[in-house]
C-alpha positions as CSV (number, residue, x, y, z in Angstrom):
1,X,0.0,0.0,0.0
2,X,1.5,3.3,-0.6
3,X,2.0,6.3,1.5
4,X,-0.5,8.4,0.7
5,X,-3.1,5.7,0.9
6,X,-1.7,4.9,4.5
7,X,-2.4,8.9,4.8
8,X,-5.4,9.2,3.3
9,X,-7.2,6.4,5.7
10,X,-6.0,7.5,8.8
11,X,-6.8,11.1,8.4
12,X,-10.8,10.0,7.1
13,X,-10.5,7.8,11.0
14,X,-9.4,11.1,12.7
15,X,-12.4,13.0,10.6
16,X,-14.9,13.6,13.5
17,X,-12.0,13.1,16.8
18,X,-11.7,17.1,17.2
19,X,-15.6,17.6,17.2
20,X,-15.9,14.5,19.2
21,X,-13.2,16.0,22.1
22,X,-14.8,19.5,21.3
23,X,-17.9,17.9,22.6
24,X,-16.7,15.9,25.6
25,X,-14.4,19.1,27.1
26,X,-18.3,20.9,27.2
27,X,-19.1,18.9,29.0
28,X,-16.8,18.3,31.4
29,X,-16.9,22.2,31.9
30,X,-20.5,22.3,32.5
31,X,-20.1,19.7,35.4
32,X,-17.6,21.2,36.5
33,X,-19.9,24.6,36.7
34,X,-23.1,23.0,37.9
35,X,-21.1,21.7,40.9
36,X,-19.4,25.1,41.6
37,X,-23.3,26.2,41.8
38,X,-23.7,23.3,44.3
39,X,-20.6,23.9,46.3
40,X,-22.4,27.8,46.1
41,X,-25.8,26.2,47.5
42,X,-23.8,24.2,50.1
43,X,-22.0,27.2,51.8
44,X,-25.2,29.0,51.8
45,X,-27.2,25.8,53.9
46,X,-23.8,25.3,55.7
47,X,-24.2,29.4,56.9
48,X,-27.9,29.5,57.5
49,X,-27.3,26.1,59.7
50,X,-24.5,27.7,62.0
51,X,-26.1,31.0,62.4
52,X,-29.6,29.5,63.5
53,X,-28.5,26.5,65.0
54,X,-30.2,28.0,68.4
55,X,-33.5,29.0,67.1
56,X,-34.1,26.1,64.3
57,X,-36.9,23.2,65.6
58,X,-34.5,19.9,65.5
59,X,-37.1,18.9,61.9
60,X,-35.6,22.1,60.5
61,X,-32.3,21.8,61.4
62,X,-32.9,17.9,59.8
63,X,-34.4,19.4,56.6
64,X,-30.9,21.8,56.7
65,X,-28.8,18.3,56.8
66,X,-30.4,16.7,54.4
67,X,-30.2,19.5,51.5
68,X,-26.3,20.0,52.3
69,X,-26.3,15.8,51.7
70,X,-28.2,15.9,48.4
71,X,-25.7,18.4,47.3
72,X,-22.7,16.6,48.4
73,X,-24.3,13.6,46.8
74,X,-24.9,15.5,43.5
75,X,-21.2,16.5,43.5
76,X,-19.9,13.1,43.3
77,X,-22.2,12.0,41.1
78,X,-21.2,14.9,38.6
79,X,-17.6,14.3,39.3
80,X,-18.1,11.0,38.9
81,X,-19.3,11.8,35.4
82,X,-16.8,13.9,34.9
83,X,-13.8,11.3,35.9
84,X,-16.0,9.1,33.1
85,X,-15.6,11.4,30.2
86,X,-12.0,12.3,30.9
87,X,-11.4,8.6,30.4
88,X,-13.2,8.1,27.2
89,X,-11.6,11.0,26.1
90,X,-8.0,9.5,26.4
91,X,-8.9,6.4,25.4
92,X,-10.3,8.2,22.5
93,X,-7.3,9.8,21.4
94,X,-4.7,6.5,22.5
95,X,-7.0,4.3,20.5
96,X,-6.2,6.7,17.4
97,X,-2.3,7.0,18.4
98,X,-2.4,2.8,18.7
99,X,-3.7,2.8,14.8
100,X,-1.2,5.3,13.9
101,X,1.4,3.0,15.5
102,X,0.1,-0.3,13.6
103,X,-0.1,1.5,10.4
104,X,3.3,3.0,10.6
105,X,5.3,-0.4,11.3
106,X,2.7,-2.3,8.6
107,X,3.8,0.7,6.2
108,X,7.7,0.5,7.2
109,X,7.0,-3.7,7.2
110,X,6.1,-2.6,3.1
111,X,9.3,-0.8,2.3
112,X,11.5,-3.0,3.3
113,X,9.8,-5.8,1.5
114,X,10.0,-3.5,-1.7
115,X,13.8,-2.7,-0.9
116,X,14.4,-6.3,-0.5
117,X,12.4,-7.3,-3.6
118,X,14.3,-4.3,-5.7
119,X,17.8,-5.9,-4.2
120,X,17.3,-9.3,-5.0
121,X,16.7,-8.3,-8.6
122,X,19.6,-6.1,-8.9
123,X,21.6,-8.9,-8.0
124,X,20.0,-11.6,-10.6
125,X,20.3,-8.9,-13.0
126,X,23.9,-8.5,-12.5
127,X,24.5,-11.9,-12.0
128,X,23.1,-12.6,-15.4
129,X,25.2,-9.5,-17.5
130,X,28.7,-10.8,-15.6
131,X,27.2,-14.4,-17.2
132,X,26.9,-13.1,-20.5
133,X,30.1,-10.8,-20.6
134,X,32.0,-14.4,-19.3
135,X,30.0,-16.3,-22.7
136,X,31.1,-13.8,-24.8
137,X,35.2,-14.0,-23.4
138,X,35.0,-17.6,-23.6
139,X,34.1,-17.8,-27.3
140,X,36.5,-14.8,-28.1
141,X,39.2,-16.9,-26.5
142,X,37.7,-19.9,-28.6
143,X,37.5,-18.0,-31.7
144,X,41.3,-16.4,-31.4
145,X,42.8,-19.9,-30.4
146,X,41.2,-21.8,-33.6
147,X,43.0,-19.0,-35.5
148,X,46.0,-19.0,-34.3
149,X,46.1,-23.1,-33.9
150,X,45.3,-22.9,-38.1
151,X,48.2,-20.8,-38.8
152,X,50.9,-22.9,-37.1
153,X,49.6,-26.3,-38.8
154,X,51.5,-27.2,-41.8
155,X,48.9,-27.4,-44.5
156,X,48.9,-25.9,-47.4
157,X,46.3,-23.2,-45.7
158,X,49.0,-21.7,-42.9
159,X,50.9,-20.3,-46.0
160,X,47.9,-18.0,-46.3
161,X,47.9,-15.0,-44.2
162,X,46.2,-15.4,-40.6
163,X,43.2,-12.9,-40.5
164,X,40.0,-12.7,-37.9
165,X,37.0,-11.8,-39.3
166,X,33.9,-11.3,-36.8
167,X,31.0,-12.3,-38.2
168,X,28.1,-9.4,-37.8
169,X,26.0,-10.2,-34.8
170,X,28.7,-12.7,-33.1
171,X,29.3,-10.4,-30.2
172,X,26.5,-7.7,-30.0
173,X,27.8,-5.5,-33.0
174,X,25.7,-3.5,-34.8
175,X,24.1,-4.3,-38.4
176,X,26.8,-2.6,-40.5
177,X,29.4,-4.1,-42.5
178,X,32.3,-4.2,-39.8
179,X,34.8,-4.1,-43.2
180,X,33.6,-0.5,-43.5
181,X,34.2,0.5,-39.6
182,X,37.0,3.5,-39.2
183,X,38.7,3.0,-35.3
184,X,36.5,6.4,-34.7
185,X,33.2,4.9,-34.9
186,X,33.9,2.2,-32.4
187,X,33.7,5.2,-29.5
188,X,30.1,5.3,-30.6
189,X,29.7,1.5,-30.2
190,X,28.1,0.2,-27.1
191,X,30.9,-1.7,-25.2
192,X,31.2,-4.4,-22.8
193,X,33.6,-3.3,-20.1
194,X,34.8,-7.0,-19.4
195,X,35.4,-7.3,-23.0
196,X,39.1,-7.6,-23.8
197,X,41.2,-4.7,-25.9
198,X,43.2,-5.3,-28.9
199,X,45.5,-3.7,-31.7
200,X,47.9,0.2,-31.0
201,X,44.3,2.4,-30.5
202,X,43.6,-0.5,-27.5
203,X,40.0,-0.7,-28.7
204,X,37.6,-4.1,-29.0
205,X,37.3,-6.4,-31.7
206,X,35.7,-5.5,-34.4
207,X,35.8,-5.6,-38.6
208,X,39.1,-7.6,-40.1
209,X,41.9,-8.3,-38.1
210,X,45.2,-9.4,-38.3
211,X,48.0,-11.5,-36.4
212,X,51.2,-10.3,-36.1
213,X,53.9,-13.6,-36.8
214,X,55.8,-12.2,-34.1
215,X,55.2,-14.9,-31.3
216,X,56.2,-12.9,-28.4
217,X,53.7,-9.6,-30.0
218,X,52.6,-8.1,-26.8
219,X,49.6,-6.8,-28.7
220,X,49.0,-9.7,-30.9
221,X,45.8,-8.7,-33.1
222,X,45.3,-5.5,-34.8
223,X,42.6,-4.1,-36.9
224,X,43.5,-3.4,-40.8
225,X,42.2,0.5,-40.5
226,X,44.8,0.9,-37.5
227,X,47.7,-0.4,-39.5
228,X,47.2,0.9,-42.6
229,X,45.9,-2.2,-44.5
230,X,43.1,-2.8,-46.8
231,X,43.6,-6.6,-48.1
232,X,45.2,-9.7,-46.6
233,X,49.3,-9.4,-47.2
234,X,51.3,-11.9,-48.6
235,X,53.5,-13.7,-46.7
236,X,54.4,-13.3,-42.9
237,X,53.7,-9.6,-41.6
238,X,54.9,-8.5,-38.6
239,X,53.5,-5.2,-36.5
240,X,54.9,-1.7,-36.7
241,X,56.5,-2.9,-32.9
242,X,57.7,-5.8,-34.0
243,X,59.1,-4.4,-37.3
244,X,61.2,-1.7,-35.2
245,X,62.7,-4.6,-33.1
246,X,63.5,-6.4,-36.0
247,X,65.1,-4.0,-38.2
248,X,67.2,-2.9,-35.3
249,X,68.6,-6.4,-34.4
């Protein structure tokens, strides 16, 4: 249930509690004034009893008591009453502050269910994108080795020069011909971050590329755009790196 619902039905239960406290505190204050006027009557029977205690017959002095005992009486009964409505009012009000109470832990009870619920899928979800980007390493690795394994075998095919050629779709890429792709556009390319880098601009794999015949190539795999290459050479090629450290030894 949401927060303003929670809101909405306890205010509509607290609707009528002001009128009904409105009307229980008049109350109270008009016992409390028609036993002042008692008290009043009281003093005035107590006075007229001491002052003609002498000359009253014993039935009035009897009539005297027994007003001054109805009054008493009265008194209590009307704080009595009052004593009666000062309870109902606070149970009033604690009965509304209980609901409060069992609405605010059913309410926090809720969001921590939903942050529990939220977390849980957060953590498939992630689970399931560190799956994927794990796939896709595996056949990279997969794809890389059966190249490599083809160039050193000695049919008449590893004369050939070893190139790697994704195929559109294999890993994600987008429905362009990759042949055509300049290093630049691959910025704009979504990309995995678990996804390894290859060739001098340290970018992904993508479009044709090519081995370097240098077995100890730190780099390894380069794309065609990056090292100036259009078509397949003939022969063994070796990286601008590799070339360097050839020509000077």
């Amino acid at each position: 249930m949401a927060a303003g619902m929670y809101l909405e039905h306890y205010l509509d239960s607290i609707e009528n509690l002001p009128f009904e406290l409105q009307r229980n505190f008049n109350l109270m204050r008009d016992l409390d004034q028609r036993t002042e006027d008692l008290k009043g009557q009281i003093d005035s029977l107590a006075k007229e009893y001491t002052s003609n205690a002498r000359t009253l017959s014993s039935e009035q002095k009897l009539s005297l008591l027994r007003q001054i005992q109805q009054s008493y009486s009265k008194c209590k009964e009307f704080g009595d009453d009052k004593v009666q409505l000062a309870m109902q009012t606070y149970e009033m009000v604690d009965k509304h502050i209980r609901r409060l109470d069992t609405d605010l832990a059913r309410f926090e009870a809720d969001l921590k269910e939903k942050q529990i619920e939220s977390t849980d899928y957060d953590s498939t979800s992630s689970k399931g994108k560190k799956g994927e980007s794990r796939q896709k390493e595996k056949k990279a690795a997969k794809t890389r080795s059966k190249v490599k394994s083809s160039d050193e075998d000695g049919s008449p095919k590893s004369a050939q020069k070893k190139v790697k050629l994704f195929q559109q779709g294999e890993f994600n890429s987008p429905s362009s011909n990759f042949g055509n792709v300049h290093p630049s556009d691959v910025l704009d390319m979504p990309v995995d971050p678990n996804e390894p880098t290859y060739c001098l601009c340290h970018q992904v794999s993508y479009g044709e590329m090519i081995g370097c015949d240098n077995t100890d190539c730190s780099i390894e795999w380069f794309h065609f755009a990056c090292v100036g290459l259009t078509t397949k050479p003939r022969g063994k090629w070796y990286c601008p790196r590799c070339s360097q450290d050839r020509k000077r030894k």
